[in-house]
BAFI-3210 file (N, C-alpha, C; in Angstrom, 3 decimals, decimal comma, padded with zeros to 6 digits):
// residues 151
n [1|2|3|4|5|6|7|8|9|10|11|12|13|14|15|16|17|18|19|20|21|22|23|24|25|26|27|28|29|30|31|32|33|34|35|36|37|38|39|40|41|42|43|44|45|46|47|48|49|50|51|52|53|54|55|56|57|58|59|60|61|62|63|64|65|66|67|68|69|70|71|72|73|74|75|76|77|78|79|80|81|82|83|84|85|86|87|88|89|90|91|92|93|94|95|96|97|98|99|100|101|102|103|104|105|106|107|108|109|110|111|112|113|114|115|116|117|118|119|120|121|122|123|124|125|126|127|128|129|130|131|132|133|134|135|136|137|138|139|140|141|142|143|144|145|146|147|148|149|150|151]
n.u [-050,788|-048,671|-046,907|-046,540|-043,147|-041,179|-038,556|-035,991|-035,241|-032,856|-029,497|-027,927|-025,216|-023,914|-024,500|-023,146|-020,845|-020,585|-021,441|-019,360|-017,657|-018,752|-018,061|-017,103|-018,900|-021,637|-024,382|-025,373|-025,529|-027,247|-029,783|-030,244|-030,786|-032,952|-034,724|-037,393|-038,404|-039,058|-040,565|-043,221|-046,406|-048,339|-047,337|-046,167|-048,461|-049,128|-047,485|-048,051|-050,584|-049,868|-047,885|-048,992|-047,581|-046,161|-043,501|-040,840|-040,700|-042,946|-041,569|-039,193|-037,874|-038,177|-036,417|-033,894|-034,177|-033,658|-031,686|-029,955|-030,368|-029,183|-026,342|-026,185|-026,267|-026,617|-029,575|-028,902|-026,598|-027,311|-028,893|-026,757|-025,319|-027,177|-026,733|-023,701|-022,544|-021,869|-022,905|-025,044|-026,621|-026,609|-028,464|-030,734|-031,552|-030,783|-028,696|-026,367|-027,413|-026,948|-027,709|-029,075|-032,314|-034,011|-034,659|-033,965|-035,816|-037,960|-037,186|-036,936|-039,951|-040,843|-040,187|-041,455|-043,978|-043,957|-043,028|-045,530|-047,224|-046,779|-044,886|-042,348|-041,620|-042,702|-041,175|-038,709|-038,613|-039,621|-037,384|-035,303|-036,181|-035,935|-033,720|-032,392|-034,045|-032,520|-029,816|-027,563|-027,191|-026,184|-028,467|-028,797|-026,982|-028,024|-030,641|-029,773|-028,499|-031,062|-032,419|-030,777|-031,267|-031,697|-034,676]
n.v [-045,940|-043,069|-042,445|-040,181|-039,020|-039,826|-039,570|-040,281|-038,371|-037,796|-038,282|-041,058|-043,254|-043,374|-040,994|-039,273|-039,676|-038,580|-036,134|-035,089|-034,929|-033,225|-029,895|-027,739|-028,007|-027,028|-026,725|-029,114|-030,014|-028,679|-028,954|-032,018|-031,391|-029,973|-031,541|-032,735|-030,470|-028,897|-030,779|-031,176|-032,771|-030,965|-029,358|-031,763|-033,027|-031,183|-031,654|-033,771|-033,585|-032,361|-034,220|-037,161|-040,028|-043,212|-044,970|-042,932|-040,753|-037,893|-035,388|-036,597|-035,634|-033,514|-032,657|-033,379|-031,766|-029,653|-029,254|-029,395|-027,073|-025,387|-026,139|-025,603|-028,380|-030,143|-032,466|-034,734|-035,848|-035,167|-037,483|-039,450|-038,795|-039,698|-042,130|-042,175|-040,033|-040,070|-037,951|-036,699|-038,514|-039,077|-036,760|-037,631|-039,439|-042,005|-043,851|-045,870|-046,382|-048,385|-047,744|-045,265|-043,223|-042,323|-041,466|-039,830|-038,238|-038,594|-036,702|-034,737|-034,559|-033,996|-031,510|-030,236|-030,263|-029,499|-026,552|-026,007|-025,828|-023,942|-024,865|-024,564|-021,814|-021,578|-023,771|-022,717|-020,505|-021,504|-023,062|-021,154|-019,286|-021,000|-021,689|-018,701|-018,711|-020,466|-020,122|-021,774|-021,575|-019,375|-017,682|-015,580|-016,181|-018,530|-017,614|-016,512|-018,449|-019,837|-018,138|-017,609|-019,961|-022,412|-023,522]
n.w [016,378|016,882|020,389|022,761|023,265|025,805|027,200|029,389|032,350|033,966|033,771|032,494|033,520|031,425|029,746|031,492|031,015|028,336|028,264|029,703|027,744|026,073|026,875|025,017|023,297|024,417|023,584|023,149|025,712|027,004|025,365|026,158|028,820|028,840|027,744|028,233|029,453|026,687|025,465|026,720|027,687|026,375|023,944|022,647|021,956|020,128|017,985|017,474|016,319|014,312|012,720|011,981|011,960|011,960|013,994|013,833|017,398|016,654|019,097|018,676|016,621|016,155|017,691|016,658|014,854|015,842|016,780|014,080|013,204|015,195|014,779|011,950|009,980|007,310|005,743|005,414|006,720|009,485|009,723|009,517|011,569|013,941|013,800|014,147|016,144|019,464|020,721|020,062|019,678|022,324|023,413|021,706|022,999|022,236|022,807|021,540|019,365|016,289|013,597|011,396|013,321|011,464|008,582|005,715|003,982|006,139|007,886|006,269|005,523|008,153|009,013|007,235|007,859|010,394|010,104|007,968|009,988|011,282|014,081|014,025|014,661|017,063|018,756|017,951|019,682|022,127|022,879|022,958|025,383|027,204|027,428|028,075|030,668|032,183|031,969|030,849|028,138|025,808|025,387|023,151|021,283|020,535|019,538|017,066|015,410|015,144|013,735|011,239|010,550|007,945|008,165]
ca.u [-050,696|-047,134|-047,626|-046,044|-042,234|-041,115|-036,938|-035,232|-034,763|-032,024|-028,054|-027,510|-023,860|-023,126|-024,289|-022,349|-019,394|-020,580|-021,414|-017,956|-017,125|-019,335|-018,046|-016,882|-020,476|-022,643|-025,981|-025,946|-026,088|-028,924|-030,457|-030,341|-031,226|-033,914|-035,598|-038,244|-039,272|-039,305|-041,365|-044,266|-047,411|-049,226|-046,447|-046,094|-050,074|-049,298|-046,308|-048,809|-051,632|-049,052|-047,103|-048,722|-047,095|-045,765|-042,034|-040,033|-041,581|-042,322|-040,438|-037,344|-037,413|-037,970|-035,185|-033,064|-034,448|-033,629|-029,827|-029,681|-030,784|-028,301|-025,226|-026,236|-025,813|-027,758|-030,153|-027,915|-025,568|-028,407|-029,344|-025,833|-024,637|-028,169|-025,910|-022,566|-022,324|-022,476|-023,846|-026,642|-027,444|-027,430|-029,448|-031,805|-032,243|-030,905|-027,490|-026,519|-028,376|-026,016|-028,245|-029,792|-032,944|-034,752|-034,484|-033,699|-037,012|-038,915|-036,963|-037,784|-041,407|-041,612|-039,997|-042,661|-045,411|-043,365|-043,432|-046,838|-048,209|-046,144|-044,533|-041,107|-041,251|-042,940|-040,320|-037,575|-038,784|-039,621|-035,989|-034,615|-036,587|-035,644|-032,033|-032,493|-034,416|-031,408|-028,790|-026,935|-026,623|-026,779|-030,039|-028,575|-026,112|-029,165|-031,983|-028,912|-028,729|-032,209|-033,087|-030,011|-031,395|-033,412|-035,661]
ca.v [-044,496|-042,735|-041,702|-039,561|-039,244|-039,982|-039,942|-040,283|-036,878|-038,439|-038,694|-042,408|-043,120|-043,471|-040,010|-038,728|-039,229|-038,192|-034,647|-034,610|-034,113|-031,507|-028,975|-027,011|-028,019|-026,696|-026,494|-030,733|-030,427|-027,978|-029,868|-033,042|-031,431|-029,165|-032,010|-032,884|-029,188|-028,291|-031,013|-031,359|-033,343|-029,950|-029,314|-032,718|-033,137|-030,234|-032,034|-034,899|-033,497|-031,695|-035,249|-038,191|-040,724|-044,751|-044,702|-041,985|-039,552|-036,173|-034,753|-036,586|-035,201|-032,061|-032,202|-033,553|-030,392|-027,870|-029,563|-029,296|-025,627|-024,909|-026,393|-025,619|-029,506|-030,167|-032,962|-036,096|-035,712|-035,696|-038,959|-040,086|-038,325|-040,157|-043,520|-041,595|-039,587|-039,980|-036,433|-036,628|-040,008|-038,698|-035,760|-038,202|-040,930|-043,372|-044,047|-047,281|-046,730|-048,490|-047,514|-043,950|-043,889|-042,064|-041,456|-037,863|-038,041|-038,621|-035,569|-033,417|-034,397|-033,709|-030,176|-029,190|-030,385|-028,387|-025,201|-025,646|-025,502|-023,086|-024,730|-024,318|-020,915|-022,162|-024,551|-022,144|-019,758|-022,014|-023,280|-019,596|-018,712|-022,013|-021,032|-017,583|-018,820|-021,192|-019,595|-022,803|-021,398|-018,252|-017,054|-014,571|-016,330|-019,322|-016,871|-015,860|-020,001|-020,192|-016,910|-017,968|-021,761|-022,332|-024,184]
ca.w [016,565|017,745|021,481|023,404|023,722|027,268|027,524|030,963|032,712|034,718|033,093|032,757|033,638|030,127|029,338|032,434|030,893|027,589|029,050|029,989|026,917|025,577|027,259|023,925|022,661|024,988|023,011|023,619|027,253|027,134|025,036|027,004|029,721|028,764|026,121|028,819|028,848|025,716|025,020|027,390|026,730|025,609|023,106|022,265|021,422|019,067|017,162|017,111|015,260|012,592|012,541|013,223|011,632|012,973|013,734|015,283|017,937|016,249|019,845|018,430|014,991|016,379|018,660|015,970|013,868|016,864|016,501|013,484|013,215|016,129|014,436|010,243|009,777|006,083|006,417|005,332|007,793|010,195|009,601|009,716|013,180|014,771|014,026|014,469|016,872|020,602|021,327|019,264|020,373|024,348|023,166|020,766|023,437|021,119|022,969|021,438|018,029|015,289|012,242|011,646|013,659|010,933|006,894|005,743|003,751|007,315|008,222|005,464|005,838|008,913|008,882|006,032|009,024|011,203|009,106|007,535|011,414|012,519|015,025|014,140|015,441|018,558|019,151|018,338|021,006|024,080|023,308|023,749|026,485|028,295|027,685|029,072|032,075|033,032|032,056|030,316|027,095|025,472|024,760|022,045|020,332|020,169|018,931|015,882|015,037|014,645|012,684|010,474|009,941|006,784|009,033]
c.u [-049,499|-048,015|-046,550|-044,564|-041,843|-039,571|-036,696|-034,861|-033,431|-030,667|-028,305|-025,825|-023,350|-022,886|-023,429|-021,377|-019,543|-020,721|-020,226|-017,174|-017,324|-019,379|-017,481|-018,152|-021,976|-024,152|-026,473|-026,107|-027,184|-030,154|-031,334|-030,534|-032,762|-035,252|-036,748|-038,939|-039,677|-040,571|-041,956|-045,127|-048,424|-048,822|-046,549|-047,863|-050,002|-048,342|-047,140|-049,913|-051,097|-048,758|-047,625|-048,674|-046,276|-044,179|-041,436|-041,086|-041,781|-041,567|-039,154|-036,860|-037,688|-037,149|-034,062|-032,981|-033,856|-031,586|-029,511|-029,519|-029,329|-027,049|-024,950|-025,461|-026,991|-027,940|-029,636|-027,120|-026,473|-028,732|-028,447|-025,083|-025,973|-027,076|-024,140|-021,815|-022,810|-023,397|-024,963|-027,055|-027,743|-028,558|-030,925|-032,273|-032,334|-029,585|-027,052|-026,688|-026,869|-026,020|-029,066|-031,199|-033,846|-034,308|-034,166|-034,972|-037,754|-038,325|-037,125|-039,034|-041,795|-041,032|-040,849|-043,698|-045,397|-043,727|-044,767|-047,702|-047,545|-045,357|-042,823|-040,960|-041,560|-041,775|-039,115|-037,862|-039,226|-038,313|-035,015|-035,058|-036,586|-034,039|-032,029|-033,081|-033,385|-030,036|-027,533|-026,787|-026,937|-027,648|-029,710|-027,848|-027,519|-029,960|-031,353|-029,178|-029,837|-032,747|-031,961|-030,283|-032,624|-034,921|-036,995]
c.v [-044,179|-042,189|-040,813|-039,684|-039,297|-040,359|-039,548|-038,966|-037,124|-038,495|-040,393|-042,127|-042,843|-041,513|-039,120|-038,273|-038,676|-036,705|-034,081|-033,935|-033,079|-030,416|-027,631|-026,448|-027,646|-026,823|-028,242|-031,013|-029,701|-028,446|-030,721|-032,605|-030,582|-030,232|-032,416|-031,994|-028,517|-029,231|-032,200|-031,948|-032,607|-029,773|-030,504|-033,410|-031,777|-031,055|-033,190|-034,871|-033,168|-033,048|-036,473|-039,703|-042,572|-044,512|-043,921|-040,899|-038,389|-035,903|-035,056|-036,319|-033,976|-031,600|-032,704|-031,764|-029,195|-027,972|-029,263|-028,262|-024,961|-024,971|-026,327|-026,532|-029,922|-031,644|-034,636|-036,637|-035,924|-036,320|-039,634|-040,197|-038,676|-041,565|-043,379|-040,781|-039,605|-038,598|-036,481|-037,495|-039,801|-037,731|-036,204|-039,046|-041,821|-043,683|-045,616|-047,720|-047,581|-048,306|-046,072|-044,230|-043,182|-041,656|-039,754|-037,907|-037,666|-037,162|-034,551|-033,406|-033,795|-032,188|-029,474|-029,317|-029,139|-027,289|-024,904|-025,339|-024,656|-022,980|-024,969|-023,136|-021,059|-022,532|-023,623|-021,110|-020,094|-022,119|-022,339|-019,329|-019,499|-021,497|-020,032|-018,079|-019,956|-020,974|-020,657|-022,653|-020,189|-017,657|-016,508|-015,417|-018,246|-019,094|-016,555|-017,477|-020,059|-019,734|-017,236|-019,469|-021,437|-023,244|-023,493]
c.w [017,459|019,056|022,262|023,503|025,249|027,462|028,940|031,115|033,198|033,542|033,082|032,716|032,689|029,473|030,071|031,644|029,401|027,252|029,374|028,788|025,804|026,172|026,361|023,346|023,739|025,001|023,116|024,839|027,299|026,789|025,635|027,712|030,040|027,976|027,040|029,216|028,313|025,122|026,321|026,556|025,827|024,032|022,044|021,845|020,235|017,751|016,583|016,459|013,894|012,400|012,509|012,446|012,228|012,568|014,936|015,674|017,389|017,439|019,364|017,462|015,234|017,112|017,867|014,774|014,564|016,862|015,008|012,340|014,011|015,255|013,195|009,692|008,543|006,953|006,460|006,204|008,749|010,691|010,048|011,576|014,241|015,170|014,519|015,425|018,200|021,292|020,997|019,360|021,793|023,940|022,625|022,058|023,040|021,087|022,677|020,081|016,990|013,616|012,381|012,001|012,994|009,210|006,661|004,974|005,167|007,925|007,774|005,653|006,446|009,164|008,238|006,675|009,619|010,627|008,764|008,934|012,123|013,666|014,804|014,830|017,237|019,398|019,414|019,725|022,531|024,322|023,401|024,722|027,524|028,692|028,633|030,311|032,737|032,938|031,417|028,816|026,737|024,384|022,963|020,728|019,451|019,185|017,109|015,106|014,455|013,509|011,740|009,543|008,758|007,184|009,093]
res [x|x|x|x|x|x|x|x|x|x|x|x|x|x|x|x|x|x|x|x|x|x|x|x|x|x|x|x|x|x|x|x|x|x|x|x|x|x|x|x|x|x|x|x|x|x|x|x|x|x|x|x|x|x|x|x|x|x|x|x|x|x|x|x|x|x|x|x|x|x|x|x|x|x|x|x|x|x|x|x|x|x|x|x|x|x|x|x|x|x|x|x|x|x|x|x|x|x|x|x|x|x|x|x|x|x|x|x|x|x|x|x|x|x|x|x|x|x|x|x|x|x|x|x|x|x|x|x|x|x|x|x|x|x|x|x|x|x|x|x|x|x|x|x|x|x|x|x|x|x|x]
***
């Protein structure tokens, strides 16, 4: 049985400097720095009754989903920028990965969990109203991303 996601709140050096250079990309430091409040164990006991599957955490396919909403990246690519890209590997907690750390099936699946329980909207609205309460990204131009994603 999957249990709980639990990623480092903390930068590791590596991401330090990887932060450095999302300063264009904003919505990956928020991310990364918000992904331990967006998904609490309350939250994360909700992702786990819609989801609950052996493998990847629902939190990290829903924080791959909330990126991939943010940035209108179809779901192939996805898969690819888990093994490809350092941002989305600090953001995933899978700095290092050298193979995608999930299938684009497992990602469609679990979006139609998502959806069928509702908690895509959930999700999208803690992660606006985290924004707005820290002021690290903007709320508005966020809330437009989301309501724009076919998510």
């Amino acid at each position: 049985m999957p249990t709980l996601w639990k990623p480092l709140v903390e930068l590791s050096s590596r991401e330090q400097k990887i932060v450095k250079r999302c300063a264009k990309r904003r919505v990956f430091m928020l991310l990364r720095e918000l992904r331990h409040r967006l998904f609490d164990d309350d939250f994360q006991a909700k992702l786990l009754a819609a989801y609950n599957r052996q493998g990847v955490p629902p939190a990290q396919l829903a924080l791959a989903s909330l990126l991939q909403a943010a940035l209108g990246i179809p779901d192939h690519e996805v898969v690819e920028l888990t093994a490809m890209d350092l941002r989305w590997q600090m953001v995933l907690d899978c700095v290092g990965a050298e193979e995608p750390i999930f299938s684009q099936g497992t990602l469609f699946n679990f979006r139609q969990r998502l959806i069928d329980h509702d908690l895509d909207r959930e999700l999208f609205d803690k992660t606006v109203q985290l924004a707005r309460e820290t002021g690290g990204f903007s709320a508005t131009h966020l809330r437009a991303a989301f309501d724009s994603s076919p998510l």
